[in-house]
N, C-alpha and C positions, 0 to 999 in steps of 0.2 A: 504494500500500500504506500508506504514512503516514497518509491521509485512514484508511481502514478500519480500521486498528489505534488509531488516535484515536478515533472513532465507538465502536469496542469497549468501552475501556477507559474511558469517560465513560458508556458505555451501561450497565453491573454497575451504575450506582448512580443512572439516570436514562433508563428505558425510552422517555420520551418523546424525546428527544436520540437514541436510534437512530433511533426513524421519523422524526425531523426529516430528521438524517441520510443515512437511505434515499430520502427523497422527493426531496431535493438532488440527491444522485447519479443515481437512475434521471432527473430531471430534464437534467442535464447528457447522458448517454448519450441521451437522448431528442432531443435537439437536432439538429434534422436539417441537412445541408450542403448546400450551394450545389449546382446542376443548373443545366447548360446547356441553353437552348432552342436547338432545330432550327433550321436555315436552310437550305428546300429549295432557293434560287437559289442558294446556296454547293457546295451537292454539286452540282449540275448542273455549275455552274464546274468542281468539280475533276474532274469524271470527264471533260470536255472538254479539262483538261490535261493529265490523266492520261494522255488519249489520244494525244496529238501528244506528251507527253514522254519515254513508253513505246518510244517507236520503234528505239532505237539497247540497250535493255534488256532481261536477261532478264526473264521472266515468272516472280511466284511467285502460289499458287494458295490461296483460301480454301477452306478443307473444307467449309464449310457458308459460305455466302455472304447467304442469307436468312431475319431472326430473325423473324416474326410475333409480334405481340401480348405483350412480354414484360412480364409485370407487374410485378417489382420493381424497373428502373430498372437492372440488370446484366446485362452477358452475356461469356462467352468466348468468346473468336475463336484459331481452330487457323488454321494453313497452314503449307503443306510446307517444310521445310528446305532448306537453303539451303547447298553447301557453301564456299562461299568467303564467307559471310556470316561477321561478327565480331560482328555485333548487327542489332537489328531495328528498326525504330521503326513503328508505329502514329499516325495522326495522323487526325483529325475532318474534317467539310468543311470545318469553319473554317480546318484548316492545325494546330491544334495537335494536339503531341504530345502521345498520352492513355498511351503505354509504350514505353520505350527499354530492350533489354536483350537476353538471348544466349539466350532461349528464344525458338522459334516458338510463343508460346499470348501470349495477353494477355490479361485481368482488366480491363475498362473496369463503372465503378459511376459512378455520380451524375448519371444520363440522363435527363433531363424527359422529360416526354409529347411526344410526336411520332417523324418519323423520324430517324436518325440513320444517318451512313454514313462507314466506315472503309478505308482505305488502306494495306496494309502496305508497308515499301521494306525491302530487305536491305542493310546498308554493308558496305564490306571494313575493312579494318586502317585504310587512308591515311583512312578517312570519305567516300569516295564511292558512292554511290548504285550495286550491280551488279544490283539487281532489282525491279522493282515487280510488284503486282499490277495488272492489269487491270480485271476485274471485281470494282468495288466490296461491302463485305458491308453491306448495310442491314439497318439495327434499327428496329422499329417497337415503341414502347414506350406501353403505357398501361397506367396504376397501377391498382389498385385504388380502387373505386371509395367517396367517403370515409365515405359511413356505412356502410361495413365495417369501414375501419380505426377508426373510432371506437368503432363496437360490439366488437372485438376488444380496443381501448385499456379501453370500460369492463366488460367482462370480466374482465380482466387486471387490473385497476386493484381490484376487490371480490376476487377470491382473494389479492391485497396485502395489502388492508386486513384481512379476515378473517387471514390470518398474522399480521399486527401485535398484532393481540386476542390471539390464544392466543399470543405473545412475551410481552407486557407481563402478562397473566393468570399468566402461567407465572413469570414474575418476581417478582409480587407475590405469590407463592402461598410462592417460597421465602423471599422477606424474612420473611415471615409463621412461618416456620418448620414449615412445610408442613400450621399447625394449621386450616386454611381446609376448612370441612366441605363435602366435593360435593355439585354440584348435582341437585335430583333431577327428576324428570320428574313434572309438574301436572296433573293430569285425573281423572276420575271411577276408582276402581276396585274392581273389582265382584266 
């Protein structure tokens, strides 16, 4: 909030210092984070352990177990409750934990292109493991393809810039003291 109420209060009296501004910021939000690349000989590994570890475990259950084709790089994952669970964790083939917490749902975001495959376990109180899933949920992810998101970026990027004109126009219309005669429309009239 400090940055935008700066930007404001510099911008009443220097239209160009908003778009600077604007362009900074959307710049900054624009900056994309880090995605993990796939390692299909890691999920194999872990569903291999999964298997032999699972033995002595109850079984918990993904609701939907296979993502196809997800283009933005995020998906939820549901599975059934758990009642002697105190928390859940979710973890990748890699082994990391992508959500530790006391909901059955998880929110996984920042998934490169490829497959991806998740593992829920249920803990009790003491932190020991009383449930796994069995069958793994696989995500297969592929983005959009980029000259779409480009064409979308320079879309987006001309209905900016056309705001920015009527900002600054609008501004200099009132410094003006709003004596700035409208524009009229040029061509033959008959």
């Amino acid at each position: 909030m400090l940055f935008g109420r700066t930007c404001r209060e510099i911008g009443r009296k220097k239209p160009v210092f908003v778009v600077v501004c604007s362009l900074v910021w959307l710049l900054v939000q624009a900056t994309p984070g880090s995605g993990r690349g796939p390692s299909v000989s890691a999920a194999a590994d872990a569903a291999e352990q999964g298997a032999s570890a699972n033995s002595g475990l109850d079984e918990l259950v993904f609701k939907q177990t296979e993502f196809l084709d997800v283009r933005e790089g995020y998906v939820t994952l549901n599975w059934q409750a758990y009642e002697a669970a105190s928390e859940y964790r979710v973890a990748d083939q890699t082994g990391d934990v992508m959500y530790r917490g006391e909901f059955n749902q998880a929110f996984i975001s920042g998934l490169a292109d490829g497959t991806h495959t998740f593992v829920v376990e249920a803990v009790d109180g003491q932190g020991q493991v009383v449930a796994r899933s069995r069958q793994l949920a696989n995500v297969q992810v592929s983005h959009w393809p980029m000259w779409q998101a480009i064409a979308s970026f320079v879309a987006g990027l001309i209905v900016f810039l056309i705001l920015i004109a009527v900002i600054i126009r609008g501004s200099l219309v009132a410094d003006m003291g709003g004596d700035m005669e409208p524009i009229e429309a040029t061509g033959s009239q008959a």
